[in-house]
Backbone bond lengths (Angstrom), bond angles and torsions (degrees), N, CA, C in turn:
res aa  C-N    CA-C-N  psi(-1)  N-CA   C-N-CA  omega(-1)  CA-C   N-CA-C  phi
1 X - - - 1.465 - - 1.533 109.14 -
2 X 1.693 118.25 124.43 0.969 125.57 176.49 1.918 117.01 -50.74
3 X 1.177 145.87 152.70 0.908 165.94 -117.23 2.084 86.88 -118.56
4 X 0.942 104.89 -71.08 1.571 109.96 -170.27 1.951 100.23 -79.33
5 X 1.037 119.12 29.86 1.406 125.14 173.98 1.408 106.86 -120.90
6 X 1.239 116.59 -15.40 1.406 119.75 -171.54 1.136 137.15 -55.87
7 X 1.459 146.12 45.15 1.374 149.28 -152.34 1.792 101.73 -18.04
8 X 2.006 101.36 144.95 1.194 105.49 160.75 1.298 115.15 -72.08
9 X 1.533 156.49 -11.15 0.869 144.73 146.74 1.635 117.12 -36.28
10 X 1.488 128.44 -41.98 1.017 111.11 166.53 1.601 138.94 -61.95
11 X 1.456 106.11 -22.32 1.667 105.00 -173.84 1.692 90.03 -92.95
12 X 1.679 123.40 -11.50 1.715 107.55 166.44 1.317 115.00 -39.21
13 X 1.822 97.39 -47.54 1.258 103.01 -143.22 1.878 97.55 -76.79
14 X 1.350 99.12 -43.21 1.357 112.64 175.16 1.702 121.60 -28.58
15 X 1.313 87.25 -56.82 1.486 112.15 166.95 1.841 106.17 -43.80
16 X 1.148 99.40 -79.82 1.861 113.41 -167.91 1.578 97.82 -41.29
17 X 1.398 118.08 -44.52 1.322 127.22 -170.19 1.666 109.81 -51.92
18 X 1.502 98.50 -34.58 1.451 101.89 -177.38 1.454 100.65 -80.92
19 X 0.713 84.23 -84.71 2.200 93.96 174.10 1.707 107.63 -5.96
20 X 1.581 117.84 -75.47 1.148 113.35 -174.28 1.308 117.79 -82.51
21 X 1.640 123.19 -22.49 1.332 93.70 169.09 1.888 103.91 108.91
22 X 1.128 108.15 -6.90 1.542 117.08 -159.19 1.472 112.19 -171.30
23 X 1.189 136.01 165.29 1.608 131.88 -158.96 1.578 87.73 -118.26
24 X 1.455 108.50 -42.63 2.131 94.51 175.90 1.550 92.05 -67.22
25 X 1.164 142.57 -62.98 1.490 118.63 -171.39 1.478 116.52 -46.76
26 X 1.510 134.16 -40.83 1.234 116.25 -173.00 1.485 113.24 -64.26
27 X 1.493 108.85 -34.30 1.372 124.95 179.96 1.532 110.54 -52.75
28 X 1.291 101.40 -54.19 1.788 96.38 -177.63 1.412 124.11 -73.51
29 X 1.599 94.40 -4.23 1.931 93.34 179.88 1.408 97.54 -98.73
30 X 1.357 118.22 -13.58 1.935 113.05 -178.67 1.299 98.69 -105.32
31 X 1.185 141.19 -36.61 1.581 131.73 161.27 1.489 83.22 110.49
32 X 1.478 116.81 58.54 1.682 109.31 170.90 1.796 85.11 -130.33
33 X 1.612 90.33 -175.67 1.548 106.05 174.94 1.755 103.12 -99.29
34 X 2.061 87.86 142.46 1.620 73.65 -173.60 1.653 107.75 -75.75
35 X 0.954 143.16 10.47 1.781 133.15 143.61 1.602 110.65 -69.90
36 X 1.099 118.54 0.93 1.636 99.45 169.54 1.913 107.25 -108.34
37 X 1.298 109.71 -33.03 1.479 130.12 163.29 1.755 103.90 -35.06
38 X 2.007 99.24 -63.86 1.621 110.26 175.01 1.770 110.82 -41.84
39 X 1.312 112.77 -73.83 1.666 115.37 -177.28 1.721 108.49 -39.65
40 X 1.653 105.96 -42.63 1.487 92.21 -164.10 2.079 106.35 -74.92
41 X 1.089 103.10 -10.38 1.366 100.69 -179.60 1.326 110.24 -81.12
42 X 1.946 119.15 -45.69 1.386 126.13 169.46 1.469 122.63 -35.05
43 X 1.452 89.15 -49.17 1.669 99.01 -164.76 1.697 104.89 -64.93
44 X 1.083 112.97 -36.91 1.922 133.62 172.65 1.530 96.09 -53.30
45 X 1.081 103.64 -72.85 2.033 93.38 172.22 1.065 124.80 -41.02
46 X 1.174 116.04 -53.34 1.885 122.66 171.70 1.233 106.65 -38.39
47 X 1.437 106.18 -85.16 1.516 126.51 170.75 1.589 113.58 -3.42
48 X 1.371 106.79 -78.95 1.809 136.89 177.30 1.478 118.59 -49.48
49 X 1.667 119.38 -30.71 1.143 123.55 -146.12 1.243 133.08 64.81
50 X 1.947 117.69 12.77 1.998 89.89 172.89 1.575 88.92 -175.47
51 X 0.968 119.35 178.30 1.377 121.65 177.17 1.338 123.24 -53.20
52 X 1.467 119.69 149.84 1.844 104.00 -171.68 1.978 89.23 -121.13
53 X 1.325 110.12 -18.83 1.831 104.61 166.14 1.211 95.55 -144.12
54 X 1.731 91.44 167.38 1.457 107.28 -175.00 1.941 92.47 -123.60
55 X 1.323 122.48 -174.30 1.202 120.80 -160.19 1.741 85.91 -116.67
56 X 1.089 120.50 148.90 1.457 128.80 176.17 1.390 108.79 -147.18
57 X 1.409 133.33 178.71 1.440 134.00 165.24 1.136 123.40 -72.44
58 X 1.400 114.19 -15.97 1.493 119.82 -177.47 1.822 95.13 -100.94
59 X 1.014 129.57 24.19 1.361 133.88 -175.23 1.617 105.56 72.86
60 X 1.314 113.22 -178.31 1.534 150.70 -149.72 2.280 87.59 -55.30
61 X 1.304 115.10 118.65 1.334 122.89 -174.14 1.805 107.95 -121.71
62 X 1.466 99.75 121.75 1.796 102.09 -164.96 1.794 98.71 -61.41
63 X 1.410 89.36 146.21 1.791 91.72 158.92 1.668 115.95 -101.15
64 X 1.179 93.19 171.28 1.634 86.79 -156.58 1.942 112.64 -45.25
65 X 1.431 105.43 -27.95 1.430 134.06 -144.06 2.486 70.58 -70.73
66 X 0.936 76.00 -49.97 1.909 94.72 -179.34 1.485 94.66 -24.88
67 X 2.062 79.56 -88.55 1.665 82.12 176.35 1.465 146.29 -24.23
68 X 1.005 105.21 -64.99 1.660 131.58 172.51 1.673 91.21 -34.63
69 X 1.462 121.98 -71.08 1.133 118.38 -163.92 1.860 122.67 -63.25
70 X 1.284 103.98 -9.88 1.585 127.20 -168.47 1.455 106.32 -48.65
71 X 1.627 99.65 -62.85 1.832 99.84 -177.91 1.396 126.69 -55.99
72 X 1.686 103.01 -29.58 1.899 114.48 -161.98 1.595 85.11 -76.81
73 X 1.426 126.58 -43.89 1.346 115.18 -148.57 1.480 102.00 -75.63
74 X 1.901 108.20 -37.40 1.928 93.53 168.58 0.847 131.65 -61.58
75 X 1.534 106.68 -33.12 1.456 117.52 179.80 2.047 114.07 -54.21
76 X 1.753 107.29 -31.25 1.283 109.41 176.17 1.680 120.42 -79.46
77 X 1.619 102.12 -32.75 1.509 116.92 171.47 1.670 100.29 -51.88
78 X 1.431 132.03 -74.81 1.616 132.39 151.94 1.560 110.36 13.53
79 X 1.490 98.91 -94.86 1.424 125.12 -177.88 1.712 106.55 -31.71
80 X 1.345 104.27 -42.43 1.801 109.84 -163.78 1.366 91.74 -80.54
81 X 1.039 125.61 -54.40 1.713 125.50 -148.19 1.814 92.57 -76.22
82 X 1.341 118.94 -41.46 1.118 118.24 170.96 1.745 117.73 -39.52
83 X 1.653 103.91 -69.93 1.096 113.29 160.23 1.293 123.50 -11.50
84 X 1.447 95.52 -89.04 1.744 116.69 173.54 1.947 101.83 -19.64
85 X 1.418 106.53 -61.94 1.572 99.95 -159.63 1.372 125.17 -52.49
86 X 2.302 87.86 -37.21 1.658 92.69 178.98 1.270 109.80 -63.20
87 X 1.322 148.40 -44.13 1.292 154.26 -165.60 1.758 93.45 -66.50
88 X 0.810 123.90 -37.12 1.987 121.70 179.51 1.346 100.34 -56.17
89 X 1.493 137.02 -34.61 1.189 116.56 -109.75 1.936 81.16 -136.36
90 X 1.208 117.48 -173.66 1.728 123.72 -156.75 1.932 88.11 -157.86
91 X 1.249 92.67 109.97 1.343 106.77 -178.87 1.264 107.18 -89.97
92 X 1.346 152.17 8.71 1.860 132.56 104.16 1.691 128.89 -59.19
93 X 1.237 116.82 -38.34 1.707 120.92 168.60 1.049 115.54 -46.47
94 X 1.354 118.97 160.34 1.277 105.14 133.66 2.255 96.73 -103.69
95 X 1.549 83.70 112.50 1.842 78.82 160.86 2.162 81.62 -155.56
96 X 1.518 101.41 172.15 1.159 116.15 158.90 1.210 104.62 125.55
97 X 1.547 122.42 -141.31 1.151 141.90 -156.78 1.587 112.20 -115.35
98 X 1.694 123.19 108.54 1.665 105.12 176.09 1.273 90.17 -124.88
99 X 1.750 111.24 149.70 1.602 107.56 162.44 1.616 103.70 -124.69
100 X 1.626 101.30 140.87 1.056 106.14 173.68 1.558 107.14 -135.05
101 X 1.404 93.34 148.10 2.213 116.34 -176.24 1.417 83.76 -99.07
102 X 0.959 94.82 131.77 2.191 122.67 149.74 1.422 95.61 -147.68
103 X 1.764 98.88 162.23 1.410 119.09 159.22 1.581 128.00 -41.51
104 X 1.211 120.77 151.93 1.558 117.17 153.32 1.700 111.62 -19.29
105 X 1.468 106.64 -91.99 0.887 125.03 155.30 1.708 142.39 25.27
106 X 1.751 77.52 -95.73 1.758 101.86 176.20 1.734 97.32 -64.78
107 X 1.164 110.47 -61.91 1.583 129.56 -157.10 1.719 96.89 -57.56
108 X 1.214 124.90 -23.96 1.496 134.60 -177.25 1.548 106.81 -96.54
109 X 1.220 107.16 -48.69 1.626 105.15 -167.50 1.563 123.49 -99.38
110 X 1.495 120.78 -19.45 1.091 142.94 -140.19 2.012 105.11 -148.94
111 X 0.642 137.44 -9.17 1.377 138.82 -175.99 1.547 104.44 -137.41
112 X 0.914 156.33 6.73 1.934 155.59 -176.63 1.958 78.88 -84.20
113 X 1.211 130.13 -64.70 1.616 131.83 -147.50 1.435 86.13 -80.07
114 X 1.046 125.28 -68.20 1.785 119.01 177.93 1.555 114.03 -30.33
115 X 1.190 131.54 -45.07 1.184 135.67 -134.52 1.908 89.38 -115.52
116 X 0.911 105.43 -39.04 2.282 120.81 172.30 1.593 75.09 -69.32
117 X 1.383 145.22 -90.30 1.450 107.21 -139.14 1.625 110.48 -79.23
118 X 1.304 106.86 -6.77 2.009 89.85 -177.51 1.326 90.59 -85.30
119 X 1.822 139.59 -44.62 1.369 93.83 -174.45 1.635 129.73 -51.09
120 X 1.335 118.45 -43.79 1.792 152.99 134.94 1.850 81.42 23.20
121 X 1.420 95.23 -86.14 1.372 91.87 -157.79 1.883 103.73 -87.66
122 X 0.813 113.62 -8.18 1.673 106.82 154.57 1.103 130.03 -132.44
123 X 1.684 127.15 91.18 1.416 145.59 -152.28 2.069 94.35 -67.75
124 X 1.349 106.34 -43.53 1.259 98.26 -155.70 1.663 92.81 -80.04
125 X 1.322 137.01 27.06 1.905 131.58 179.24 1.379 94.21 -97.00
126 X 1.003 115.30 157.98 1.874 142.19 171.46 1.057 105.57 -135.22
127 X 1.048 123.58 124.40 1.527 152.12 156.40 1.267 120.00 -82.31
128 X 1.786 124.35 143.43 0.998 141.95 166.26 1.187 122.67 -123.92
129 X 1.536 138.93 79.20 1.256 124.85 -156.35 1.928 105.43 -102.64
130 X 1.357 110.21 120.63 1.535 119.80 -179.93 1.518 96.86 -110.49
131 X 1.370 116.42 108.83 1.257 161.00 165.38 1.814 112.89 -72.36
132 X 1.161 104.90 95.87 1.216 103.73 -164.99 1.284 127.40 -163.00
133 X 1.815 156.49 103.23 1.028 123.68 -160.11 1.603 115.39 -94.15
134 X 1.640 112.93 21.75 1.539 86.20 141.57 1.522 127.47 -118.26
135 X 1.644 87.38 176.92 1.626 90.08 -162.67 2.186 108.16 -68.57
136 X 1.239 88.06 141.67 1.487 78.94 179.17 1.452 109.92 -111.39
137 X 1.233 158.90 110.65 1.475 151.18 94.09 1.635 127.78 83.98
138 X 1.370 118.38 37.36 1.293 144.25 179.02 1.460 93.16 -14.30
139 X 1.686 115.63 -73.27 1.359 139.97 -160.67 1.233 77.38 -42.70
140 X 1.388 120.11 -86.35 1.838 134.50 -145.19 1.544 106.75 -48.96
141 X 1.436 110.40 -28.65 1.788 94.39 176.47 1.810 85.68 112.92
142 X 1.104 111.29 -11.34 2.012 89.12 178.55 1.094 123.14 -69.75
143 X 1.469 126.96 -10.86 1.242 121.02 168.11 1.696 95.73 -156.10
144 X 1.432 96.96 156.39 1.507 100.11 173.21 1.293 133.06 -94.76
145 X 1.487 121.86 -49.30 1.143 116.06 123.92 1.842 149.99 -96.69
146 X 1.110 139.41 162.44 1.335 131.71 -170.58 1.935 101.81 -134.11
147 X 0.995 92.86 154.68 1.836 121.01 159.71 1.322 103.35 -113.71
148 X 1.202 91.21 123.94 1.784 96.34 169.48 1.772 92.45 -147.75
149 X 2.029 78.10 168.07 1.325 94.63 -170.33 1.955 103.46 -100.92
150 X 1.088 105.03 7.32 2.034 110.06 -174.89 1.305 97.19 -120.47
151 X 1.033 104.35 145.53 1.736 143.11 150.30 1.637 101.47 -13.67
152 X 1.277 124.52 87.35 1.733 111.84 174.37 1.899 102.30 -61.38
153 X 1.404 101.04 128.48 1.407 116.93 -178.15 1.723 113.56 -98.85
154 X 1.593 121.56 -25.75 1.197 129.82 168.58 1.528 122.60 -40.36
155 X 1.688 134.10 102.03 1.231 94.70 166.45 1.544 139.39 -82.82
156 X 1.594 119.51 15.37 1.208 128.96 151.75 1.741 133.78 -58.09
157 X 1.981 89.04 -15.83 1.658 82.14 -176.60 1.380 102.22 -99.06
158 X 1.278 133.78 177.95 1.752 162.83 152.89 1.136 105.21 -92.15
159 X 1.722 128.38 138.53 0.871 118.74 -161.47 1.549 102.91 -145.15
160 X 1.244 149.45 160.33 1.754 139.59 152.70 1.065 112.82 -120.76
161 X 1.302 126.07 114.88 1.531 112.56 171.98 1.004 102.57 -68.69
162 X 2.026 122.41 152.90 0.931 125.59 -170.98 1.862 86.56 -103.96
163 X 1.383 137.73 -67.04 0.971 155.92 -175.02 1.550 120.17 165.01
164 X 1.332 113.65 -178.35 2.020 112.02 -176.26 1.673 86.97 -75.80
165 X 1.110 135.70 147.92 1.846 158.86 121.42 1.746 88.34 -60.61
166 X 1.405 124.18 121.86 1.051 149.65 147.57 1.247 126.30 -54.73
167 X 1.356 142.69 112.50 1.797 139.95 177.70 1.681 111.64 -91.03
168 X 1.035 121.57 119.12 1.627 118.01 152.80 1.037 102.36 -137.64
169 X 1.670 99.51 -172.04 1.815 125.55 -160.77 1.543 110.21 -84.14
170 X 0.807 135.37 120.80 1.643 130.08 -178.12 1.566 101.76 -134.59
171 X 1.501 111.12 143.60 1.679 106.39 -178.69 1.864 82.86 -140.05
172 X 1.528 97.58 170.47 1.343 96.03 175.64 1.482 115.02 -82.20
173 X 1.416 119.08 166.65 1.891 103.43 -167.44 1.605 92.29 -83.36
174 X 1.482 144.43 -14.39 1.284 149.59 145.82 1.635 97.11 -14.44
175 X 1.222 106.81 -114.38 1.217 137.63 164.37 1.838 107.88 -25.87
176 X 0.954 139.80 -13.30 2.213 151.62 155.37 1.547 90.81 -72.54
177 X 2.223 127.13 -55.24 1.150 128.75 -165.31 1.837 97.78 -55.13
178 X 1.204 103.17 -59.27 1.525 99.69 -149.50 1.865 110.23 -79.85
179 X 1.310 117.06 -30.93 0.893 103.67 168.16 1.851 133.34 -123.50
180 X 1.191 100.96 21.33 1.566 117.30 178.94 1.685 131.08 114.16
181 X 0.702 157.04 154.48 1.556 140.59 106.52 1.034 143.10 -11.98
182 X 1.212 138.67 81.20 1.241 128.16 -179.74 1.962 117.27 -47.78
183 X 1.042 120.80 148.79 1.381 125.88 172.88 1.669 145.39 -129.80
184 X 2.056 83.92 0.91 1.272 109.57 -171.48 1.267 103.52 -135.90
185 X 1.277 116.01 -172.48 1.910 130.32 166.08 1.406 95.62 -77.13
186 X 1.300 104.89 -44.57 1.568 111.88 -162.54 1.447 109.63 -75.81
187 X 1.086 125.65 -39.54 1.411 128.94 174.61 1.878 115.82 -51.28
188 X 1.000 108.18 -20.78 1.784 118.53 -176.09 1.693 94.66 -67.03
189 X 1.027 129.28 -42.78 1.959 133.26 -166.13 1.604 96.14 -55.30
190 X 1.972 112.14 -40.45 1.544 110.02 -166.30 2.200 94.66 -81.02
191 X 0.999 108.53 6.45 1.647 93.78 -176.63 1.415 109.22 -130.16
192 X 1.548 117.12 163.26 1.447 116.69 -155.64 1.469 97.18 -104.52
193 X 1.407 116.31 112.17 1.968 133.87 -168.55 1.495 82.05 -77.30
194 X 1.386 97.34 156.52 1.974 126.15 151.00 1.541 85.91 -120.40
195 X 1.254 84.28 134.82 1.925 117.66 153.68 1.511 111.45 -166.10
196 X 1.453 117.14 -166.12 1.493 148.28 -148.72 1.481 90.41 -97.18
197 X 1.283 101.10 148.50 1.678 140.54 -157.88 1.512 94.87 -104.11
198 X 1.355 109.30 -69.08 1.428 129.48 169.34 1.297 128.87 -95.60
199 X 1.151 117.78 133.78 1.649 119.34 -166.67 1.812 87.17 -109.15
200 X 1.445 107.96 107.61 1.291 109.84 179.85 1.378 95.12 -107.45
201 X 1.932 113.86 -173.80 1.516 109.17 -158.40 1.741 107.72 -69.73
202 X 1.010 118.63 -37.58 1.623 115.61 169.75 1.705 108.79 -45.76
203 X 0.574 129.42 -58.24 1.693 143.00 -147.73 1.981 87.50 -82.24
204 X 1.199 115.09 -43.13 1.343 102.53 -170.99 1.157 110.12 -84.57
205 X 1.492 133.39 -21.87 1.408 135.52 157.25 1.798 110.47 -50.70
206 X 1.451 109.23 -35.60 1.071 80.29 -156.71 1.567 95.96 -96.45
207 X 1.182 127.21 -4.46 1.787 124.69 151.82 1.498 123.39 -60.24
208 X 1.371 99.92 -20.81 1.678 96.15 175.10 1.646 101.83 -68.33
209 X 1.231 102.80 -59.95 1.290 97.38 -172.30 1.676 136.31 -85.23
210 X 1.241 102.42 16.76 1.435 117.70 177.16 1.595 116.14 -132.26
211 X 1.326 123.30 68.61 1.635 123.35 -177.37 1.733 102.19 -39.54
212 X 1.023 121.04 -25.79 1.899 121.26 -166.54 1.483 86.50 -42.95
213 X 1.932 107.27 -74.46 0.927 132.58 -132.69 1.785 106.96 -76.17
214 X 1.311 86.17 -27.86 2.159 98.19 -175.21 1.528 85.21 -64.95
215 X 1.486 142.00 -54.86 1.258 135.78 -128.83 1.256 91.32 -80.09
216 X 1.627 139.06 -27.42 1.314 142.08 -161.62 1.465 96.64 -62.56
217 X 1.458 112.96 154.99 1.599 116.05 -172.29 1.779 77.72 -142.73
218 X 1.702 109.98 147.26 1.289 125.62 -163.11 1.506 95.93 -122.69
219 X 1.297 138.92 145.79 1.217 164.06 55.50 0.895 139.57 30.18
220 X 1.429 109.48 -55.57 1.772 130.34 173.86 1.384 103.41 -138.22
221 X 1.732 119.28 122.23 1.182 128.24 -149.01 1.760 70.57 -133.94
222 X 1.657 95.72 137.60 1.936 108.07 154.55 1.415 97.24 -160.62
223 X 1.416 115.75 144.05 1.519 129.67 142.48 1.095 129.20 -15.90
224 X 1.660 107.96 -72.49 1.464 131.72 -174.89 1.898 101.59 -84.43
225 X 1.752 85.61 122.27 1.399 106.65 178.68 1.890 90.97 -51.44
226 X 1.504 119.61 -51.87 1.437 125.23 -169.97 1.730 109.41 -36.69
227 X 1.242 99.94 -59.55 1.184 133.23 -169.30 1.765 105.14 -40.40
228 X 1.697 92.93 -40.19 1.452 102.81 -174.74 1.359 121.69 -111.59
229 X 1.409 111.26 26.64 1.348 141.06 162.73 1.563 116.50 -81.34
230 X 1.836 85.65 -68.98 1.377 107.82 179.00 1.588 107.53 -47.80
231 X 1.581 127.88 -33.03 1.192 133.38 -163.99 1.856 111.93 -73.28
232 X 1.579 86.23 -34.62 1.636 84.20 176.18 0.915 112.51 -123.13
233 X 1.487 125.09 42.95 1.732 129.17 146.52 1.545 92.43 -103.81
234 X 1.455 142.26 -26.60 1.338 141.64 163.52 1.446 130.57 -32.52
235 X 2.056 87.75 -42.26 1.491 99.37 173.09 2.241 95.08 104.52
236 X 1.142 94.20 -1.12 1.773 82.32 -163.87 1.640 103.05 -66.43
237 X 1.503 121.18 -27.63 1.405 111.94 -175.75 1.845 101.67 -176.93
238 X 1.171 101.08 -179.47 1.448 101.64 179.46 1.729 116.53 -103.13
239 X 1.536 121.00 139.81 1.031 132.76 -152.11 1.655 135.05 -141.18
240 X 1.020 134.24 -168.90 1.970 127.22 -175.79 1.474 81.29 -100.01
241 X 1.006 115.30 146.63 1.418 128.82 107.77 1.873 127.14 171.53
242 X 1.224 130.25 -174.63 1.236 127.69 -140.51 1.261 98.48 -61.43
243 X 1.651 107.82 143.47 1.630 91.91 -176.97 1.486 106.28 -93.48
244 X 1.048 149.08 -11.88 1.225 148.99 176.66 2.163 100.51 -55.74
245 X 1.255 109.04 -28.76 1.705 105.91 164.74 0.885 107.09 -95.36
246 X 1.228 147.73 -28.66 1.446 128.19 -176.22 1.776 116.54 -83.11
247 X 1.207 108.90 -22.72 1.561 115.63 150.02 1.036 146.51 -50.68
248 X 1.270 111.92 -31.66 1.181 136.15 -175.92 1.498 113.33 -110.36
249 X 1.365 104.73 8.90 1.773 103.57 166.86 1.716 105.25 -117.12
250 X 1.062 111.68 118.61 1.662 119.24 171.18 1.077 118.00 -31.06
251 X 1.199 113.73 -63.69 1.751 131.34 174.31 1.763 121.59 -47.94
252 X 1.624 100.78 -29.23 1.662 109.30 168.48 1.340 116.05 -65.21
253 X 1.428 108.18 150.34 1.930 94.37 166.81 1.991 87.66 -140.99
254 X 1.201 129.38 130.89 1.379 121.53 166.60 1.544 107.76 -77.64
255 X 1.134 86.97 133.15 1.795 115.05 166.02 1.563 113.81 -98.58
256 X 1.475 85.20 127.53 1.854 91.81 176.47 1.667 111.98 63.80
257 X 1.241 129.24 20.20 1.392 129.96 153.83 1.446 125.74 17.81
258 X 1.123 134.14 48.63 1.602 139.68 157.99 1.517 102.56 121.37
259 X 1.468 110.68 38.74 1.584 132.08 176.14 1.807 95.84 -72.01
260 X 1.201 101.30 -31.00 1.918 91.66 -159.96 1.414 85.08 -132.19
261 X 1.556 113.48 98.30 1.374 117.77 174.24 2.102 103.02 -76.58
262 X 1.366 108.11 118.67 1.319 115.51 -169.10 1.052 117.13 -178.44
263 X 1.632 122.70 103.85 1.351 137.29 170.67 1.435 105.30 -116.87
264 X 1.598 86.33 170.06 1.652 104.67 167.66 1.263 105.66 -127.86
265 X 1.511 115.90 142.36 0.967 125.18 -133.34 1.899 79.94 -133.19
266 X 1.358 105.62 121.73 1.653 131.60 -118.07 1.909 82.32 -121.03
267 X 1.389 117.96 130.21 1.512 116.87 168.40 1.903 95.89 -147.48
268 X 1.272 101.33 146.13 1.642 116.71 165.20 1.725 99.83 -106.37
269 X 1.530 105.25 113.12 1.370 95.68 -171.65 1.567 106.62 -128.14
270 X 1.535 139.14 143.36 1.174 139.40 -171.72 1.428 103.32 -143.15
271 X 1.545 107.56 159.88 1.692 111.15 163.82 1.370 125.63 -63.42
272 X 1.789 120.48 147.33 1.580 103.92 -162.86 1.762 89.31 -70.49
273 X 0.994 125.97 -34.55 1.949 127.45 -149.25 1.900 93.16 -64.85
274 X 1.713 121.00 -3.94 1.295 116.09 -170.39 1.751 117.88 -102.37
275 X 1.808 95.41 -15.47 0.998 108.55 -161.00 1.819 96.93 -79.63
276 X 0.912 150.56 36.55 1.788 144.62 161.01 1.635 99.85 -124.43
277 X 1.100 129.86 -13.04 0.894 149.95 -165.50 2.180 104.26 -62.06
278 X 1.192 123.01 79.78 1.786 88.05 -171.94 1.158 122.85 -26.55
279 X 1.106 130.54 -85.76 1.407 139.98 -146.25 1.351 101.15 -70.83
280 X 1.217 137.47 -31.98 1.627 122.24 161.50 1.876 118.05 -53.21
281 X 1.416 97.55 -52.51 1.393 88.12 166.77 1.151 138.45 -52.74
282 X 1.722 114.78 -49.43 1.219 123.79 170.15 1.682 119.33 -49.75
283 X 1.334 120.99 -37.19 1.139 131.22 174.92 1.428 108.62 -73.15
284 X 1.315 119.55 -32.92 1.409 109.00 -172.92 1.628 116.65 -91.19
285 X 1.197 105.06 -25.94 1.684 115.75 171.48 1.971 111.01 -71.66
286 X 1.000 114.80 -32.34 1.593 134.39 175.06 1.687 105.56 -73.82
287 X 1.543 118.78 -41.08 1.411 103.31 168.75 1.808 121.11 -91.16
288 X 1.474 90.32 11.04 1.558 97.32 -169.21 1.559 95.57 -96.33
289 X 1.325 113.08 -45.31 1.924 118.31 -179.36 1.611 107.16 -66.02
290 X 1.161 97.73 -37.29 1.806 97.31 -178.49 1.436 128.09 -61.05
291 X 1.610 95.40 -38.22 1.624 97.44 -175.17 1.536 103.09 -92.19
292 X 1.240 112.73 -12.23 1.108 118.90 175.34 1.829 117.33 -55.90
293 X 1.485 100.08 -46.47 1.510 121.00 145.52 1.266 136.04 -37.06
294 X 0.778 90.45 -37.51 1.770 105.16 -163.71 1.720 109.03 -109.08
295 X 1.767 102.25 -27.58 1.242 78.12 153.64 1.783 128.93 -103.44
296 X 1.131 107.66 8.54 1.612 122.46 -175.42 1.846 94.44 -80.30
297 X 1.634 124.10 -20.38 1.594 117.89 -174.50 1.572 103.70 -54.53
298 X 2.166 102.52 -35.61 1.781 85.13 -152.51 1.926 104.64 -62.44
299 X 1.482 110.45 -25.89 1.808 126.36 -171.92 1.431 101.06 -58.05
300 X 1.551 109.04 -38.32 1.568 97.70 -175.50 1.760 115.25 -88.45
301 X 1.646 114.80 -28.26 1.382 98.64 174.87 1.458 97.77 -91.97
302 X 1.201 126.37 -11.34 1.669 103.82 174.31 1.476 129.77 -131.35
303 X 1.097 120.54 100.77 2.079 112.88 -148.67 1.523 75.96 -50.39
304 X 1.454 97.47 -161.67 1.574 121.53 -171.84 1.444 96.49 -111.67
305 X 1.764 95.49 142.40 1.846 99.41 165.36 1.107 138.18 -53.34
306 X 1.533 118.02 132.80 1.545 95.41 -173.22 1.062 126.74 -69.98
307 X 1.208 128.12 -159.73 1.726 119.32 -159.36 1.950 88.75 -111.02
């Protein structure tokens, strides 16, 4: 089978194949038989010239030829699902299909109330929310709109700054009972920190420019910003994160109050070709007022430090 004959059903399957690891797993996540899963992978070999997995103990392992093909085929999964939405969707309404990327985070803590009143006022919108802290690919079609925490550099996208989200230390007042208050810089060495596992490119920008925050030594190391939420509403130690949530939970108390000057500096950003679009707009003006909200809470429960 020629190469440009190839049904997208085959690089689905291609896809699932990678994902699960096994041809009955791709099968049971696409709802095919795993002998029809088999042909669509065969026919991909043909196609390619050579094997695209080999068999291992841990199940079915890509060959490089695999690899190679990995990015084009998400990059086509993108393109389709994109597709798919415009075809959902009524280019006077607002009804259909929007997807939007935010952080762990935002997408967990900060977008559930945004997202309850825009469906609210538009019953016929669908949402797709991909929760995730990396950035995904505006251009490519993986998401339509995004929250991010960087500088949009595209000049195809539109962008709003929302404003900086503020970071400080918050521990649970549990965990203030049993082992103190801190009251110094120096006092943090006698208590057990949460932070990051991985210093990815955000996180190392923001140690370059903040000695406070590099000097902190962690205890409790996680990936997931969530992860390290959950850790200090647990009570296990004191930790980063946005202060506009940690304010707004009873159980929080901030430690050291504007010790680690450090925000992220907050944009709702979309493609310009989306913006006439109803339901992109509507969606994008609704996550632009909200966080706008949400970030104006930390000004009202906490003036700003003085200088």
């Amino acid at each position: 089978m020629d190469i440009d004959r190839i049904s997208w059903d085959h690089y689905r399957t291609f896809l699932a194949v990678l994902d699960g690891g096994s041809l009955s797993a791709a099968a049971r996540s696409l709802g095919l038989t795993q002998p029809t899963a088999g042909r669509h992978i065969e026919a991909l070999e043909i196609a390619f010239g050579g094997p695209l997995f080999l068999r291992g103990p841990q199940g079915l392992l890509p060959t490089e030829k695999a690899r190679a093909m990995h990015s084009h085929a998400r990059s086509m999964a993108a393109m389709s699902a994109s597709l798919a939405r415009i075809a959902s969707g009524d280019m006077e309404d607002v009804r259909g299909t929007v997807r939007i990327s935010a952080s762990e985070v935002i997408a967990i803590e900060a977008l559930p109330k945004i997202l309850a009143d825009l469906q609210e006022r538009h019953p016929a919108l669908e949402i797709e929310l991909s929760a995730s802290d990396t950035v995904e690919d505006l251009l490519n079609q993986e998401a339509d709109i995004a929250v991010r925490m960087t500088t949009p550099q595209q000049a195809s996208l539109i962008s709003r700054r929302i404003g900086v989200l503020p970071m400080g230390l918050f521990a649970h007042r549990d965990y203030l009972e049993r082992h103190g208050t801190p009251v110094s810089l120096a006092d943090l060495s006698n208590h057990r920190m949460i932070g990051f596992d991985r210093q990815l490119a955000y996180i190392r920008e923001i140690l370059k420019n903040n000695p406070v925050a590099a000097s902190l030594n962690f205890q409790f190391r996680a990936d997931s910003n969530l992860a390290q939420m959950a850790a200090i509403r647990a009570g296990i130690g004191i930790g980063v994160c946005q202060v506009a949530l940690g304010l707004r939970d009873p159980d929080l108390k901030e430690v050291l109050p504007g010790l680690i000057d450090i925000g992220l500096d907050t944009y709702v950003v979309m493609h310009e070709s989306l913006k006439t679009t109803p339901r992109y707009r509507a969606t994008f003006d609704m996550l632009v007022a909200g966080l706008l909200v949400f970030q104006g809470q930390t000004q009202q429960i906490r003036p700003p430090s003085p200088p």
